[in-house]
Backbone as a chain_set.jsonl record, in Angstrom:
{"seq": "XXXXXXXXXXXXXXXXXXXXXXXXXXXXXXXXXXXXXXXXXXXXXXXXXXXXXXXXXXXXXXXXXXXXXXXXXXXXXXXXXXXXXXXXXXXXXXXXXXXXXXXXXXXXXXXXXXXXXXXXXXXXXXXXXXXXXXXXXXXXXXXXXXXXXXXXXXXXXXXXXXXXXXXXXXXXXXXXXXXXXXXXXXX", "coords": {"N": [[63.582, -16.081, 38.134], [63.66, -15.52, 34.831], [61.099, -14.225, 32.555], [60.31, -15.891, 29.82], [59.236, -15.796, 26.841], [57.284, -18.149, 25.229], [56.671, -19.946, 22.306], [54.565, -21.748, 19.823], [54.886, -23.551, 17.117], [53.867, -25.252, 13.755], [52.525, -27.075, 11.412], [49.375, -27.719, 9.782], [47.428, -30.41, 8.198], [43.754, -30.639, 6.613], [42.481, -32.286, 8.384], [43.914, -31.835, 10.519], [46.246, -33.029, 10.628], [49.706, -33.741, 11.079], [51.763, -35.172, 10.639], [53.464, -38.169, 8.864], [53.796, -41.793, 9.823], [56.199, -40.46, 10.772], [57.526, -38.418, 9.36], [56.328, -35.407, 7.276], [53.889, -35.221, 5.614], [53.753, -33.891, 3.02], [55.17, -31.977, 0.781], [56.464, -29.332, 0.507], [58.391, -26.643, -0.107], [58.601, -23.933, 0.659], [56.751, -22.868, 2.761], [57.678, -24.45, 4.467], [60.684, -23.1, 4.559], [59.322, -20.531, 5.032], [58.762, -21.425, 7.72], [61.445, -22.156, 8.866], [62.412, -19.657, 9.079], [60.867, -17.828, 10.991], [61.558, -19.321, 13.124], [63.97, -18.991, 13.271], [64.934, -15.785, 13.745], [65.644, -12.901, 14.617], [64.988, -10.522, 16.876], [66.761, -8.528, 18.065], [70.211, -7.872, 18.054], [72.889, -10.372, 18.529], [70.939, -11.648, 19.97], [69.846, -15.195, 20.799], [67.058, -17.526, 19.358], [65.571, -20.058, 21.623], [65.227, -23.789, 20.204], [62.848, -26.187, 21.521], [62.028, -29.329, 20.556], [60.721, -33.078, 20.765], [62.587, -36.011, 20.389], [62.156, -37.283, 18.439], [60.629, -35.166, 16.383], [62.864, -33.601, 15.93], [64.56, -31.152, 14.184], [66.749, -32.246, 12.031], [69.065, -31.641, 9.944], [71.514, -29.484, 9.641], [72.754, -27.355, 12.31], [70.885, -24.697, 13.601], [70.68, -21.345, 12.578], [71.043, -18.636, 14.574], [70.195, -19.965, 16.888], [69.834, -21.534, 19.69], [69.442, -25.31, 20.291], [67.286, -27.812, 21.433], [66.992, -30.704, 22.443], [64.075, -33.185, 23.436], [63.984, -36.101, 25.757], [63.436, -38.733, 27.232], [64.882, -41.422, 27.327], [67.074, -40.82, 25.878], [70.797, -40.803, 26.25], [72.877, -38.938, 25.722], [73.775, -35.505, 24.144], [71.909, -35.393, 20.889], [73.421, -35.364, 18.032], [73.491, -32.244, 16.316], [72.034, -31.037, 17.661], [71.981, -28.862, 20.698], [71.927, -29.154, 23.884], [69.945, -31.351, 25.497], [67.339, -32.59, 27.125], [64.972, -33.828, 30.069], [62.113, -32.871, 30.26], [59.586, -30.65, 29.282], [59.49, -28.228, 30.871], [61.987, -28.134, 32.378], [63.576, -27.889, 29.996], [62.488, -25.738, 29.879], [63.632, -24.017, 32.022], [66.481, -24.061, 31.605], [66.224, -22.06, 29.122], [65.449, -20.07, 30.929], [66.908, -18.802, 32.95], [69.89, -17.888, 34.158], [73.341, -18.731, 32.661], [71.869, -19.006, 30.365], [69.608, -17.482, 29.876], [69.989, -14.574, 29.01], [70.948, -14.606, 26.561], [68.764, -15.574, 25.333], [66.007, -14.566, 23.176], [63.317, -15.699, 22.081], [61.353, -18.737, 23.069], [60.863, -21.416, 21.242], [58.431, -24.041, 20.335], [58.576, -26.91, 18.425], [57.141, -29.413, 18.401], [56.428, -33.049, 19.376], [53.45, -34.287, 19.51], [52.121, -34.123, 21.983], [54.103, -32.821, 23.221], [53.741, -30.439, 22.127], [50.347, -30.035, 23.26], [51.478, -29.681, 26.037], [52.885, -27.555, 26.034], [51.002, -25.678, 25.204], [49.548, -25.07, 27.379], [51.098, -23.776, 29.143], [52.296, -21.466, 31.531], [53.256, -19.395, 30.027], [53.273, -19.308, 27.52], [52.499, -17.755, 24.742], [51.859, -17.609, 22.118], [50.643, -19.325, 19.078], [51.308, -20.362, 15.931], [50.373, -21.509, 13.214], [50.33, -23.268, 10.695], [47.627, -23.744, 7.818], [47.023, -25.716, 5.677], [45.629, -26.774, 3.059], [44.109, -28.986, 1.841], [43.498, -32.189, 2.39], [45.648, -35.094, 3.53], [46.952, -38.42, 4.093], [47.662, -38.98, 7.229], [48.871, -40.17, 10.768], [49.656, -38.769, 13.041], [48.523, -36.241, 15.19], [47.78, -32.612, 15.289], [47.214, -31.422, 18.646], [44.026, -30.275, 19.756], [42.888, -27.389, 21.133], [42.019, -24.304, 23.179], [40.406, -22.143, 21.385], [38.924, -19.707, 22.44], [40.59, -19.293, 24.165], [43.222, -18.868, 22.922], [43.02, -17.016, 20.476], [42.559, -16.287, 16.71], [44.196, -14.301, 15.234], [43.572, -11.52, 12.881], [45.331, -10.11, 11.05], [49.03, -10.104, 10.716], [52.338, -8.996, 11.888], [54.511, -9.229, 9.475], [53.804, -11.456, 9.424], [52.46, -13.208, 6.232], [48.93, -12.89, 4.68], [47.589, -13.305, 2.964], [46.218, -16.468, 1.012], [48.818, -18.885, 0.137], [49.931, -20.778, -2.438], [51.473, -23.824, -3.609], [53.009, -26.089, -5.467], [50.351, -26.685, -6.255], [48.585, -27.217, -4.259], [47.351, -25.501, -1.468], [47.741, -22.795, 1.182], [47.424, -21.421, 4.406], [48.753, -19.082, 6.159], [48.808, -18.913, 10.164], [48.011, -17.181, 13.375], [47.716, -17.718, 16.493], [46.765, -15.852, 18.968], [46.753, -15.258, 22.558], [44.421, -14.812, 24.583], [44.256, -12.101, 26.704], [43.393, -12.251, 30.068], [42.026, -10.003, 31.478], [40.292, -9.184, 29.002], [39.03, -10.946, 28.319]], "CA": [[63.61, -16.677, 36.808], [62.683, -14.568, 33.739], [59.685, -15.361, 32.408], [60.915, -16.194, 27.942], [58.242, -15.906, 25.588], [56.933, -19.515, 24.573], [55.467, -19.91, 20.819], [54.338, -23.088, 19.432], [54.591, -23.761, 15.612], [53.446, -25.819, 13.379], [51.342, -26.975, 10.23], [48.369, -29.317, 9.96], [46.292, -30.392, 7.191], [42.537, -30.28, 6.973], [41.916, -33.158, 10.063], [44.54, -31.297, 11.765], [47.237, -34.149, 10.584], [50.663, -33.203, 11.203], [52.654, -36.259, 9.996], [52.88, -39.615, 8.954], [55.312, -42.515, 10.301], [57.419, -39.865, 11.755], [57.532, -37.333, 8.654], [55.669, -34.72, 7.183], [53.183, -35.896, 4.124], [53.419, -32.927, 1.989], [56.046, -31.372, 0.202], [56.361, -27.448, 0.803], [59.476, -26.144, 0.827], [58.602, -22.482, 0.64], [56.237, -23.37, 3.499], [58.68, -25.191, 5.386], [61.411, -22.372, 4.969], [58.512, -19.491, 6.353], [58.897, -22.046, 9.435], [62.429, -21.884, 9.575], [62.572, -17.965, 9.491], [60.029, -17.767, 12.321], [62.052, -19.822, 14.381], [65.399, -18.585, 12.986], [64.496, -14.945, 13.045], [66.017, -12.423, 15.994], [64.91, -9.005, 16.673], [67.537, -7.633, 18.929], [71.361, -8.298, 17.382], [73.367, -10.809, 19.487], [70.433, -12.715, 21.244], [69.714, -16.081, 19.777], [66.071, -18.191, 20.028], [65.87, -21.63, 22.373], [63.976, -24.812, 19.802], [62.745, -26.989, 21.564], [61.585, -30.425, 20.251], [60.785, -34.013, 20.848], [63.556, -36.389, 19.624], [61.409, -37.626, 16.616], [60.306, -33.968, 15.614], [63.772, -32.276, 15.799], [65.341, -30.667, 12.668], [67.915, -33.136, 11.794], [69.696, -30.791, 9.624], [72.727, -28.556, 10.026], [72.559, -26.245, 13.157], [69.437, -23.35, 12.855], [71.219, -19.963, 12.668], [70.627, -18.196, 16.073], [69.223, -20.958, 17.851], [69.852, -23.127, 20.558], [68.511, -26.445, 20.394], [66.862, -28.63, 22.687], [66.013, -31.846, 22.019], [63.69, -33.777, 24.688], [64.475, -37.104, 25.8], [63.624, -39.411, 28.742], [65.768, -41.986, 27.125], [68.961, -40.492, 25.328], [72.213, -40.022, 27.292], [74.012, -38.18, 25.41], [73.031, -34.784, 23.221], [72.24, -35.874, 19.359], [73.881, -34.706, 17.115], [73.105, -30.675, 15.609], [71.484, -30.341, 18.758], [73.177, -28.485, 21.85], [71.256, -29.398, 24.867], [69.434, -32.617, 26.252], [66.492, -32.052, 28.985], [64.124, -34.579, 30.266], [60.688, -32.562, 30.083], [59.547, -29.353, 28.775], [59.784, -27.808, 31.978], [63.376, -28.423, 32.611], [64.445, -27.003, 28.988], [62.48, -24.028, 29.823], [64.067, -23.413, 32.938], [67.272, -23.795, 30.516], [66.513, -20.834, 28.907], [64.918, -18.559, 31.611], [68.177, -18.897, 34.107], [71.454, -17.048, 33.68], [73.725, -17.533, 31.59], [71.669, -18.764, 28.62], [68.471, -16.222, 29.454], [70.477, -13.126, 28.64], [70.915, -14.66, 25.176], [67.557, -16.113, 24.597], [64.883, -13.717, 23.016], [61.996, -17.012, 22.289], [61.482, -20.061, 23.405], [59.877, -22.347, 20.371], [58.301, -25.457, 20.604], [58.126, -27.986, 17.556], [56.279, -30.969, 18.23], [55.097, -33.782, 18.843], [52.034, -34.028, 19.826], [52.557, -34.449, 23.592], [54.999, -31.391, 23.69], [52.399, -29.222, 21.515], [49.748, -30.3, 24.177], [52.061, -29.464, 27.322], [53.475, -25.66, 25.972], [49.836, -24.727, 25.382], [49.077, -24.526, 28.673], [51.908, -23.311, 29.656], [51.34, -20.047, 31.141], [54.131, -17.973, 29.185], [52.583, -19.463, 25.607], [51.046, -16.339, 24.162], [51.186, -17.32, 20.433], [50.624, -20.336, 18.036], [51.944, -20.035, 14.405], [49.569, -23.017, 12.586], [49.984, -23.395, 8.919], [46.842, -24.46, 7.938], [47.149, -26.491, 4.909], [44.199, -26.685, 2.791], [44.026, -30.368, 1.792], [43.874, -34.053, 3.272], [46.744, -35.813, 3.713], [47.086, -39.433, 4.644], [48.557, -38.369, 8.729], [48.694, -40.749, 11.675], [49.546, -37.792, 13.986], [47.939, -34.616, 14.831], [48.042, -31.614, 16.286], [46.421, -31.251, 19.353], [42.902, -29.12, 19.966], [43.307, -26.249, 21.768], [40.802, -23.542, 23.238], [40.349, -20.881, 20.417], [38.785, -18.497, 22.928], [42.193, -18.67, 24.98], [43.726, -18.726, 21.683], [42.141, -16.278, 19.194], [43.243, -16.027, 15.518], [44.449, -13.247, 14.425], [43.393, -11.12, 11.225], [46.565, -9.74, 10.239], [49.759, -10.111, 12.21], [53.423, -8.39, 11.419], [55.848, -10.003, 9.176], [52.867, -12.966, 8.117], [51.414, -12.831, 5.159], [47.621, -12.63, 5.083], [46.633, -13.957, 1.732], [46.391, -17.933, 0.58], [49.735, -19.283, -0.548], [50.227, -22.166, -3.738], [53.479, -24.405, -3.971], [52.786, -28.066, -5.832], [49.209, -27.321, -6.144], [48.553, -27.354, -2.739], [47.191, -24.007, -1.111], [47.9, -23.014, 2.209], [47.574, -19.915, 4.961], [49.849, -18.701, 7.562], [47.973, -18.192, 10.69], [48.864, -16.664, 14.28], [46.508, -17.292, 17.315], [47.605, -14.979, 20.492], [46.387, -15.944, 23.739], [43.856, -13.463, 25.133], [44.454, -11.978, 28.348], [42.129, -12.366, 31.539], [41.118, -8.759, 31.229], [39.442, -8.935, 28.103], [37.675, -12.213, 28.021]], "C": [[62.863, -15.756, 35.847], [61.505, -14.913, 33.131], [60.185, -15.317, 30.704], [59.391, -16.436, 27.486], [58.142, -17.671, 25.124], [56.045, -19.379, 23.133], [55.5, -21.308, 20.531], [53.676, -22.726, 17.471], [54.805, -24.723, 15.094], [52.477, -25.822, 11.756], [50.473, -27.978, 10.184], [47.384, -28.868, 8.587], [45.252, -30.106, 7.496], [42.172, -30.851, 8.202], [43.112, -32.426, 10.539], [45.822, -32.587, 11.62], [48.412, -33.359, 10.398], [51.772, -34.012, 10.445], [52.413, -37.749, 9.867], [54.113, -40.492, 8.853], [56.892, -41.016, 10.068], [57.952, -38.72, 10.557], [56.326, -36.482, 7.548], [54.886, -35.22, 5.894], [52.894, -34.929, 3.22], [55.132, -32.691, 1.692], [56.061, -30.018, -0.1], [57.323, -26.931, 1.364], [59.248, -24.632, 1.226], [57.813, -22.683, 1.93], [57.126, -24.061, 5.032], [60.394, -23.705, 5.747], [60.701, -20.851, 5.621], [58.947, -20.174, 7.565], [60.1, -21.551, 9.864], [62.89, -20.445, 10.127], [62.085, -17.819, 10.291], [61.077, -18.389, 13.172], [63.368, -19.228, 14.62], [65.585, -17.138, 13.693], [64.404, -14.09, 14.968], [65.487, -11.121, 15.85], [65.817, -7.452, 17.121], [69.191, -8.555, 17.994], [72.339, -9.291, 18.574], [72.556, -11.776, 20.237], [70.082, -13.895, 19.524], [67.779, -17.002, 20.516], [66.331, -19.775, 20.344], [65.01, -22.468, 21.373], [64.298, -25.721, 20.481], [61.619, -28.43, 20.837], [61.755, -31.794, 20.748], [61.943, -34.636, 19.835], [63.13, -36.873, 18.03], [61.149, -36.531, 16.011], [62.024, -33.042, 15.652], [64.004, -32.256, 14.41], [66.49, -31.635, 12.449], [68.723, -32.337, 10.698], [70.449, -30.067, 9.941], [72.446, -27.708, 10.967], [71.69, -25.273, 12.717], [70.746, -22.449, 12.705], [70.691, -19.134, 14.032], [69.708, -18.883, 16.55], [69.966, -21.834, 18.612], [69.115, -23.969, 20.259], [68.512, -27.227, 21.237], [66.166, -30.154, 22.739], [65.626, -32.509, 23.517], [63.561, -35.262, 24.545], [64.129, -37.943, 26.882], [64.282, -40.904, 28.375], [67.226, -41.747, 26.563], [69.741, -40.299, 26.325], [73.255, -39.037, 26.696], [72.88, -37.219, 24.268], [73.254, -35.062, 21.609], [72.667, -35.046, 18.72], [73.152, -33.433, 16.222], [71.968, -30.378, 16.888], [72.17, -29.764, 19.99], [72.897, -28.581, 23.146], [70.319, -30.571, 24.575], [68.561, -32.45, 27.006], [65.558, -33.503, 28.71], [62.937, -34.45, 29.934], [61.066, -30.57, 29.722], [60.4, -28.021, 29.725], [61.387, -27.116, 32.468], [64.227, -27.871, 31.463], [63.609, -25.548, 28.827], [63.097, -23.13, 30.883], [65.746, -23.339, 32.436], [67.618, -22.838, 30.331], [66.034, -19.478, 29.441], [65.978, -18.392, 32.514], [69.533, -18.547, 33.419], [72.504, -19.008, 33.235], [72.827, -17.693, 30.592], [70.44, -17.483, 28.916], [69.029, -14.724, 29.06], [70.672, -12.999, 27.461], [69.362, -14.788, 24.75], [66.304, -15.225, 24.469], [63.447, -14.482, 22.937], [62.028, -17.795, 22.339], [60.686, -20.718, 22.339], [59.715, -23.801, 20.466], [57.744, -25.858, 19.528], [57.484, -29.202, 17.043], [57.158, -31.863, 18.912], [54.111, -33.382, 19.499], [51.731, -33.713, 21.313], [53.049, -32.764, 24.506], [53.82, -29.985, 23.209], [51.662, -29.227, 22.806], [50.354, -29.286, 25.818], [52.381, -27.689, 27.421], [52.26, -25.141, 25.645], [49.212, -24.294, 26.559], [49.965, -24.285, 29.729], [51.658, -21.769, 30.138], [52.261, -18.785, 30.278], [53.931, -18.331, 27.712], [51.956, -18.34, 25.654], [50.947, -16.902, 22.936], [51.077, -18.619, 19.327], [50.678, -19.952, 16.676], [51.41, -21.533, 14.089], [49.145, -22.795, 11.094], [49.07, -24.138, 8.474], [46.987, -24.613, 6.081], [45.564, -27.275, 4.081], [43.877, -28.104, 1.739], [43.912, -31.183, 2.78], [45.021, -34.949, 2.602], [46.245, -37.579, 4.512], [48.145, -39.314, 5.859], [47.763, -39.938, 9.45], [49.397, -40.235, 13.197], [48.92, -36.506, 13.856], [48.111, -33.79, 15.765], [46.587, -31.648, 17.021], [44.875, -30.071, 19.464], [43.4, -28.685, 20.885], [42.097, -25.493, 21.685], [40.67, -22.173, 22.567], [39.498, -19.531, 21.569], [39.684, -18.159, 24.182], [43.008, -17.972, 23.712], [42.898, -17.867, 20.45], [42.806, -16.314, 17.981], [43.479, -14.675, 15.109], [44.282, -12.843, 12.964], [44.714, -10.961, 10.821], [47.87, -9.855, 11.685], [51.113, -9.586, 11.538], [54.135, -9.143, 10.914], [55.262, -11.364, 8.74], [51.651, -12.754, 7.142], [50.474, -13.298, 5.277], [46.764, -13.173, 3.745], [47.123, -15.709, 1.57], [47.917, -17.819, -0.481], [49.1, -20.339, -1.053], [51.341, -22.541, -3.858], [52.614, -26.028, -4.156], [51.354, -27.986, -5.763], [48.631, -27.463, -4.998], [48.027, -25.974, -1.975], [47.117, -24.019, 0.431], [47.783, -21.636, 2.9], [48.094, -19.879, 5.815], [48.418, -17.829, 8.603], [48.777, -17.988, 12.527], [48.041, -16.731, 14.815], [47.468, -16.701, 18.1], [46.322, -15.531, 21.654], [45.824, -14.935, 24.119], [44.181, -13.298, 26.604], [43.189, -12.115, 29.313], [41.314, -11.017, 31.18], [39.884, -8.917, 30.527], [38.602, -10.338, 27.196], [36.437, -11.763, 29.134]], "O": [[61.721, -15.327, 36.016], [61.004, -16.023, 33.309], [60.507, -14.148, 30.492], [58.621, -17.293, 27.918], [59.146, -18.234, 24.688], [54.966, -18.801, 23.0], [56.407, -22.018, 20.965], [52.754, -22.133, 16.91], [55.741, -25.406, 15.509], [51.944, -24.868, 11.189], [50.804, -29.108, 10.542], [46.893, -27.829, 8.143], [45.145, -29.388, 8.49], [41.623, -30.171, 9.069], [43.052, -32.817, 11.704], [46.265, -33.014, 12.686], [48.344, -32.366, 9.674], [52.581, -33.451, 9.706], [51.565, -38.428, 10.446], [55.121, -40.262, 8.185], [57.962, -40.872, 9.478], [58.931, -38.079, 10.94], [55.443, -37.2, 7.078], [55.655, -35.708, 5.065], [51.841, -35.012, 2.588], [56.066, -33.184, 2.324], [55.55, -29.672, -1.166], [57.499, -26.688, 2.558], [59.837, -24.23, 2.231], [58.786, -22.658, 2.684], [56.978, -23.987, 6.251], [60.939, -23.506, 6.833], [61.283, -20.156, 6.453], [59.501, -19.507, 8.439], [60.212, -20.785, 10.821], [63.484, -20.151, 11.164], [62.963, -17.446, 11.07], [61.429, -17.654, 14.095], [63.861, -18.982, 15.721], [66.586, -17.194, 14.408], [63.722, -14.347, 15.96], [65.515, -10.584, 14.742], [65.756, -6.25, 16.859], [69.116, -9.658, 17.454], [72.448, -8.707, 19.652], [73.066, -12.602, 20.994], [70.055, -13.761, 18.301], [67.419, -17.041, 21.693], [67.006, -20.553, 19.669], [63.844, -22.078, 21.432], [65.41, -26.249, 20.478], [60.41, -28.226, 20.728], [62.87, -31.992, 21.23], [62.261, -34.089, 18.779], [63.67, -36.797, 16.926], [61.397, -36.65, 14.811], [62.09, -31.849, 15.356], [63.714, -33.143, 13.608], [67.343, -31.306, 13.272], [69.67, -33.116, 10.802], [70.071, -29.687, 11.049], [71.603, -26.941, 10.501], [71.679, -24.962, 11.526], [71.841, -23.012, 12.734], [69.496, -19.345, 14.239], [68.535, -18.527, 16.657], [70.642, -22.765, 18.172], [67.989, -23.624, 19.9], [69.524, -27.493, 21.886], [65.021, -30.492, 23.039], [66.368, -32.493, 24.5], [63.136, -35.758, 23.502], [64.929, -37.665, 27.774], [64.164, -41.678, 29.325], [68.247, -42.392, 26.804], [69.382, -39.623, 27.289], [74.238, -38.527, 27.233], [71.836, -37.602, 23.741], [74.357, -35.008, 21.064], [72.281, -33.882, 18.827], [72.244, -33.745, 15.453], [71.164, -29.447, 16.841], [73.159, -30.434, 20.285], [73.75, -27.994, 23.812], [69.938, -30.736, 23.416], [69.054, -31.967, 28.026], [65.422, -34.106, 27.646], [62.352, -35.39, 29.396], [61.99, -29.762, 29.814], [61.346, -27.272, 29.482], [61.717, -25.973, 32.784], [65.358, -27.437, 31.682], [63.844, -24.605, 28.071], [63.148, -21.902, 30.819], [66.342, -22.413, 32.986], [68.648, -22.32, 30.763], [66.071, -18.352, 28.945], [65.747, -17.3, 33.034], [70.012, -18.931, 32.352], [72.155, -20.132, 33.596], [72.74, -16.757, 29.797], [70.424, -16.55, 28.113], [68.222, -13.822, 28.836], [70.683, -11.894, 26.919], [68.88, -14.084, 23.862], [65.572, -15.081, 25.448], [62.497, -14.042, 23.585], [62.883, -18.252, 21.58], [59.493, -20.536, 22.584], [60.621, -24.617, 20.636], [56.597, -25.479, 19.291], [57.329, -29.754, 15.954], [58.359, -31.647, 19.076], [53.933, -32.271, 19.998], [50.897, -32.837, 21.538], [52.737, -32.076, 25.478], [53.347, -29.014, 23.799], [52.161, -28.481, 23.649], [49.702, -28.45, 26.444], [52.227, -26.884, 28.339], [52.268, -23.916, 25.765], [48.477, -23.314, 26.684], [49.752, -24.493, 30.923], [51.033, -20.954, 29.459], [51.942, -17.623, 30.026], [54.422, -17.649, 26.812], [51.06, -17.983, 26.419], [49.823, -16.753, 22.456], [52.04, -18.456, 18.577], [49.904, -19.051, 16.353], [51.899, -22.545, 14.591], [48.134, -22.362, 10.54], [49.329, -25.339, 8.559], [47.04, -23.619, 5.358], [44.749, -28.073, 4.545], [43.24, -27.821, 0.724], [44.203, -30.912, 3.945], [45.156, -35.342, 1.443], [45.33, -37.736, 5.32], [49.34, -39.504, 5.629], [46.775, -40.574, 9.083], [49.62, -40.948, 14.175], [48.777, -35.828, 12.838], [48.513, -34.058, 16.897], [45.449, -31.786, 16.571], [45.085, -28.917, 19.09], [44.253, -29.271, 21.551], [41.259, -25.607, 20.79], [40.831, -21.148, 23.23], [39.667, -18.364, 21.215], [39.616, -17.197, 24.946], [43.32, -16.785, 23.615], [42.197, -18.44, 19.615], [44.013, -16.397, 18.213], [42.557, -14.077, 14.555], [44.677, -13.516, 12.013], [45.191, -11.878, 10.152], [47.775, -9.761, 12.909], [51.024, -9.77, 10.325], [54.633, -9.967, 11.681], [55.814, -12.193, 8.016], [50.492, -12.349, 7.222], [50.531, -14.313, 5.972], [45.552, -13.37, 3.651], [48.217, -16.116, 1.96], [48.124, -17.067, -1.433], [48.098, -20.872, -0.576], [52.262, -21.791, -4.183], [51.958, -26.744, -3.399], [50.806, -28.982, -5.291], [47.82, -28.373, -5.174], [48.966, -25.2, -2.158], [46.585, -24.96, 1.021], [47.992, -20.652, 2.191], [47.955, -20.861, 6.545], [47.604, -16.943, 8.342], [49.836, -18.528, 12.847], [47.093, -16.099, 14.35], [48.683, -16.892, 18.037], [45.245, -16.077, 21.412], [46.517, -13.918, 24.106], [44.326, -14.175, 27.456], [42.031, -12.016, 28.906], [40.183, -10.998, 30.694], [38.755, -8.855, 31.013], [37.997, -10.563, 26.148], [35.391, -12.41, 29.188]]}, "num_chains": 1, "name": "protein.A"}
């Protein structure tokens, strides 16, 4: 089995709130379309990336552009609609896209939320990188993103292709940030 790159992205306000009754409590589209490019966003011509998400966090919107999708389910029977795959647990839609035929397409595996799934692909051991828009307000949230161990996870100063200074949209200011997962070596 190949081993696929796992990333986990995301944005959280100041408590680390992600959403509220089941959608996001801000308004940021410029913000929201950085996300989709990250997820969208191939480096080799021809391969496409695997999203997976919980059935409450998927994109409900028109098909990504080079993406499979994966919605996770331990009740649906059938795959919902703008999604193209069904799996039970994380596990099972990563073995998805590390096993012939789809791993020959799939360049990253992304994971969208919820909270549960965040939780589960961080300690996954092929997570190297978290993409966490940190959102420089409080929001009224009744989910959040999980803690995580920043000296597995380091932040990165600068990282390729994310910008490095404070964004503004609606008043609102926000920073794109990238932890990478340190290796054994060099802890």
């Amino acid at each position: 089995m190949g081993r696929q790159l796992l990333r986990v992205i995301a944005a959280a306000e100041s408590n680390m709130g992600i959403g509220k009754c089941g959608n996001l409590p801000w308004d940021l589209p410029n913000e929201f379309n950085y996300f989709l490019s990250r997820i969208t966003s191939v480096s080799t011509p021809g391969k496409k990336n695997l999203v997976i998400s919980g059935r409450q966090s998927a994109i409900k919107d028109s098909p990504l552009p080079n993406c499979y999708s994966v919605v996770l389910s331990r009740t649906l029977s059938s795959v919902p609609e703008n999604a193209n795959y069904l799996c039970r647990d994380l596990d099972s839609a990563i073995q998805l896209g590390s096993l012939a035929p789809l791993s020959e397409e799939i360049e990253t595996i992304w994971v969208l939320g919820g909270v549960k799934l965040f939780e589960e692909a961080m300690k996954h051991p092929n997570c190297d990188q978290i993409y966490l828009t940190k959102i420089m307000a409080h929001f009224d949230c009744d989910t959040f993103f999980p803690e995580f161990d920043q000296e597995i996870f380091r932040l990165v100063d600068e990282f390729p292709g994310v910008p490095s200074e404070i964004q503004e949209e609606n008043g609102i200011k926000y920073k794109f940030q990238v932890f990478e997962k340190v290796s054994k070596q060099s802890i």
